[in-house]
Each structure stands twice: as structure tokens, then as C-alpha cells.
Phi, psi and omega in degrees: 000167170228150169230130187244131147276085195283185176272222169278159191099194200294139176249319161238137181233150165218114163202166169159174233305304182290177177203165183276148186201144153231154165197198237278005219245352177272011143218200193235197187032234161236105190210156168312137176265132185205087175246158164213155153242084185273162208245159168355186051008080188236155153309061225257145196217158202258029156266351188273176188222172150240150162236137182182165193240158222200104171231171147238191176300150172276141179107334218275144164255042207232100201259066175272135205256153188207108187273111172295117176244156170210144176227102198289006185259312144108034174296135175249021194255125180324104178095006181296183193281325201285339189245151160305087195307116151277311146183159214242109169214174173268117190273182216270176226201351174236021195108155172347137188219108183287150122273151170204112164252167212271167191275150173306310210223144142313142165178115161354297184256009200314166183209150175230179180225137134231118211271139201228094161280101187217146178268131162070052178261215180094140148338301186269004204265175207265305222244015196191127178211317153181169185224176135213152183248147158192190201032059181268148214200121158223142200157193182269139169288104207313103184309337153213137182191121146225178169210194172297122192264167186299161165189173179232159173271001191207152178262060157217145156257331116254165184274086174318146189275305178339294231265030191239133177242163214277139176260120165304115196253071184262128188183150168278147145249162146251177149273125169231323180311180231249326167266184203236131194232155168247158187044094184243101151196203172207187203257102207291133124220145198257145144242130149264158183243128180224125155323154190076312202277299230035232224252136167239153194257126189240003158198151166209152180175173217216106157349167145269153199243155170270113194261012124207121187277120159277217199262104164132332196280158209202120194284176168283162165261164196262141157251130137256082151097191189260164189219103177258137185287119218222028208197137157266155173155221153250155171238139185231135176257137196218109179243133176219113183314149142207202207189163170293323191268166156305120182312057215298355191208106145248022174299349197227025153269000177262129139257110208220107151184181222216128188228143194276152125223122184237188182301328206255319216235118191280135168247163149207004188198072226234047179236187168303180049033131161231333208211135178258135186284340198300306176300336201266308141348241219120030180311319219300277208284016197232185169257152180180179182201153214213135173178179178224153180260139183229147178251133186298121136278333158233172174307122172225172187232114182261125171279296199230185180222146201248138183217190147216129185234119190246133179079029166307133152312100192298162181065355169264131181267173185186133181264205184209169177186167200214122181238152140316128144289105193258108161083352202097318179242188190275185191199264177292144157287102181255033166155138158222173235249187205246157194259128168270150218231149213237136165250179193272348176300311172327269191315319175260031168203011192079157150236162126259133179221161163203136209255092174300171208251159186283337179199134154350096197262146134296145177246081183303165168293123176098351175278138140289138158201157189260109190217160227195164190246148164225126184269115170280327221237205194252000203219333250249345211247127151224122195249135165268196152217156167233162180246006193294352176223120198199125185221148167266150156105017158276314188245111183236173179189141160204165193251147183040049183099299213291204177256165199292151169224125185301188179206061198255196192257135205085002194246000000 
């Protein structure tokens, strides 16, 4: 993220591609969650505002609590006397949610906090699974701004070119200003990368519009039109809002992101690390498997399986295996890989590994199939996850033999 500082108009803004995040792993067992992010010192007038967007998994049945604090004395220490509830919500559960509030007191030095509260919290606790904040902004409220709320174009981040189907080139805007705008929509462009090449723009067009957003309000999404992949390489989706009146904030009018596309290698979370899975599984003391499902639109042949594993048990081994889909879940085993022996580099640096399948499989076209890490050992397999991309009904695991379990968000 970044935070840029200004005069009036925004006096701090942070946004960008990332966001801030905490979850249930920021204490351990079962104990109260008290985290804050506190923000600058700033000049504040009670006409400024803070804004900023606020999710958990959609779906989560987790009542994660999330407390606005403010200190016109412009404290920076968590829980001093000086700061103020503004106010206390449950964050949302159905995608990005702006919030926005006005400053309480005037001050030279006001300071603001967001605090991730949570009671009975924890791995083990009842009550706490994750948040994230992002596009944040304190300052005077821009009488017109609107922008791009986040999204991904694809539940895959890469593509077997085969396997590639036409992308709805689809988003939401919000309102974040202060007036009620008209002819709202934004503007689509695909560039592609090709080595040698570098970047050619390979579609441009202009959405459907919302033909008035008032202030605070979030279109249905909009699309322009389908968009087909016809090439390997990388593709960058670059959507920039617009509007009649002039854009007074364009720190939040680009939605930018990037989908792979090769001969070969299907993804569906091809990003940073934020988080580890192992413990939350119970994977530690058992043998399991941990993997995602993916689907054939033509007939395909799968070799190997790609993983990342960090902090691996040295000297423990772990396989790779590729099943059938039954039903929704995985079912026949159609092949696993010969066992990779864990290093001691491995443990103090990670590995990617790909794991060949003992002999090719076939796939028709309209199948599902499934492929997974397998923990040999008592320790060995820790998987990262990431949330900027996520479908349910994808991610299964199971421990010692037993039967599959989904992994959808809130669960």
C-alpha cells in the first residue's frame, strides 16, 4: 500500500492494487482479538471526513467486529484515555463496503484508529475469521469522486490457452463524493504481453452506465461486452471509471489486474502469501491432503501438480495426486507422484515444487478434476493461501483417510 500526504482535499490517502488485513491467527488459542491501525496525526476540521472500505469472506459466519476510534489530543498509543468510539460494526459479509465518517472535535493533531475487536476470538475462538480495509482516505469530502470498487475477471489467475473462455469484462463503481453523478460507468481495456512484443492493447470499449449514482451508492455491475483470449501471454485488465462531471479523486479510478495465459498451467491463486493453512486443517499430527478443483472445458491431458510449501519439515516427504470428481467431491485416486524428500533449504526458505503424475491423465471436456498435496508425515505440508481470488466450492481437504471436506469462506 501506499500513503500519500496532501494540503486540503485528501489529507491521507492509501490505496492501491493491495490492502491491510488481519485475521483470527493474530492471537493464538482462544483469547480476545485488540488489534488497531492507527493512522497519522493530522489537521483536522469537523467538515473532514474518514472513508475507507471494509470486508470479511463473503459468507462468513464469524461476527467480526470492527471499531472506528478517534483522538483529538492525537494519541498514539492504543487504549490511552484520549480516544473515542465513533463507532462499532460487523464488517460485511457480502463484498467491499464503504464506510464514512465525519471527524467528531477539530484538531491540529486529531488521529484516527481501526480497531479489529473481537470477543472470543482466535484459532479456537467462536468469533473472529478476517477483515480487510482498503482505499482509505481522510480529508474533506470530495464533492465528486467516484471510482472502481476491487474485483478479479476470472476465478482462474491462469490459463491453459485451451481451457480458455470468454471473459465478461464486468465491475461495479461506487460514489464516494459528496454530489449525486450522472452517465456512471468506466472504460474496459485489455492490453496484452508477449515477449519480444511487449504490451499491445487488444480490446477497448466503454461499459453500460448507471444513469444516476447518488453519493455513498454502488452500481449493479456493469459490463463491457465479452472479451476473448486468443494468444498466450500475460493480459492486464485495466477498468477507469467515469462520469459527466469532472473527477475530483482519481486515486480510486483504475481497477488493474492480470490473468497468465500458457500452453500448459492452470492456476486459481497465482499471488502473494498472506497466510498459513496448516494449523486451521489440523493437518500437524495427521497424514492429509489439501488441493483444488478445476474444470475441463475441452478435453485435456494433466502431467504434473504445482504447490508452494513454506517451512516444510526437513527430511519429511509429500506427494502430489490427481482424483475424480464424484458429486461435487474428489473420489477416485488417478494417479500420485513418486515422494519429494523435504531439505533443510526447503525449511528455511520454501519450496515450489512440481510434482510429476506417474503417467498423464486424460480429462473430456465438461469434467471436473481434482489435485492435492499430500502430508506423509507429522508436519510437512504448510500451504499458503491468498484471498484476492476465491470460489467455493473448490478447495477440499482431508485428514488421515477420512472423508473430503470443503473449504468454502466462512467455514
Amino acid at each position: 500500500m501506499q500513503a500519500v500526504a496532501a494540503r486540503r482535499g485528501p489529507l491521507l490517502v492509501v490505496t492501491d492494487s493491495s490492502y491491510v488485513a488481519a485475521n483470527y491467527q493474530v492471537v493464538s488459542g482462544t483469547n480476545n482479538i485488540d488489534s488497531w491501525l492507527v493512522l497519522p496525526a493530522l489537521n483536522l476540521a469537523t467538515t473532514d471526513i474518514i472513508s475507507f472500505w471494509c470486508t470479511s469472506p463473503v459468507g462468513s459466519t464469524f461476527p467480526d467486529s470492527v471499531k472506528v476510534m478517534y483522538s483529538a489530543a492525537g494519541d498514539s498509543t492504543p487504549e490511552a484515555t484520549t480516544w473515542v468510539l465513533v463507532d462499532d460494526f460487523l464488517a460485511s459479509i457480502t463484498g467491499w463496503e464503504q464506510k464514512t465518517y465525519s471527524v467528531p472535535t477539530a484538531s491540529t493533531t486529531g488521529r484516527f484508529a481501526i480497531r479489529y475487536a473481537v470477543v472470543d476470538g482466535g484459532p479456537n475462538g467462536a468469533n473472529s475469521n478476517y477483515i480487510g480495509i482498503d482505499d482509505l482516505n481522510v480529508g474533506s469530502l470530495p464533492a465528486d469522486d467516484i471510482g472502481m470498487v476491487p474485483g478479479y475477471p476470472s476465478q482462474y489467475t491462469m490459463i491453459p490457452l485451451s481451457q480458455a473462455q470468454p471473459i465478461d469484462l464486468s465491475a461495479s463503481v461506487t460514489n464516494a463524493g459528496g454530489n449525486a453523478e450522472t452517465n456512471v460507468g468506466f472504460a474496459a481495456n485489455v492490453y496484452l504481453y508477449q515477449g519480444g512484443v511487449g504490451w499491445t492493447q487488444v480490446f477497448n470499449g466503454l461499459s453500460a452506465t448507471a444513469a444516476t449514482l447518488n453519493s455513498g451508492a454502488t452500481t449493479a455491475a456493469l459490463s463491457a461486452g465479452l472479451f476473448n483470449i486468443t494468444d498466450t501471454g500475460v493480459y492486464a485488465f485495466e477498468y477507469i471509471s467515469f462520469m459527466d462531471n469532472a473527477d475530483t479523486e482519481n486515486a480510486n479510478d483504475t481497477l488493474l489486474n492480470y490473468i497468465v495465459v500458457t500452453d500448459s498451467v492452470y492456476a486459481r491463486d497465482e499471488a502473494a502469501i498472506i497466510g498459513l493453512l496448516d494449523n486451521s486443517l489440523g493437518l500437524n499430527a495427521n497424514t492429509g491432503n489439501l488441493g483444488n478443483a478445476y474444470d475441463a472445458t475441452t478435453n485435456l491431458v494433466v502431467k504434473s501438480v504445482s504447490f508452494f510449501c513454506s517451512a516444510p519439515t526437513e527430511a519429511e516427504q509429500v506427494t502430489a495426486s490427481m482424483y475424480s470428481m464424484t458429486g461435487g467431491l474428489p473420489d477416485v485416486n488417478l494417479g500420485t507422484s513418486a515422494p519429494y524428500t523435504f531439505t533443510a533449504d526447503d525449511n528455511a526458505y520454501g519450496v515450489f515444487l512440481t510434482l510429476p503424475l506417474p503417467t498423464p491423465v486424460a480429462v473430456a471436456a465438461g469434467q471436473q478434476f481434482f489435485v492435492c498435496a499430500d502430508q506423509l508425515g507429522q508436519s510437512n505440508l504448510t500451504l499458503g493461501f491468498n484471498s484476492n481470488v476465491f470460489t467455493d466450492n473448490t478447495v477440499f481437504f482431508q485428514v488421515a483417510g477420512g472423508g473430503w471436506l470443503e473449504i468454502n469462506v466462512g467455514t
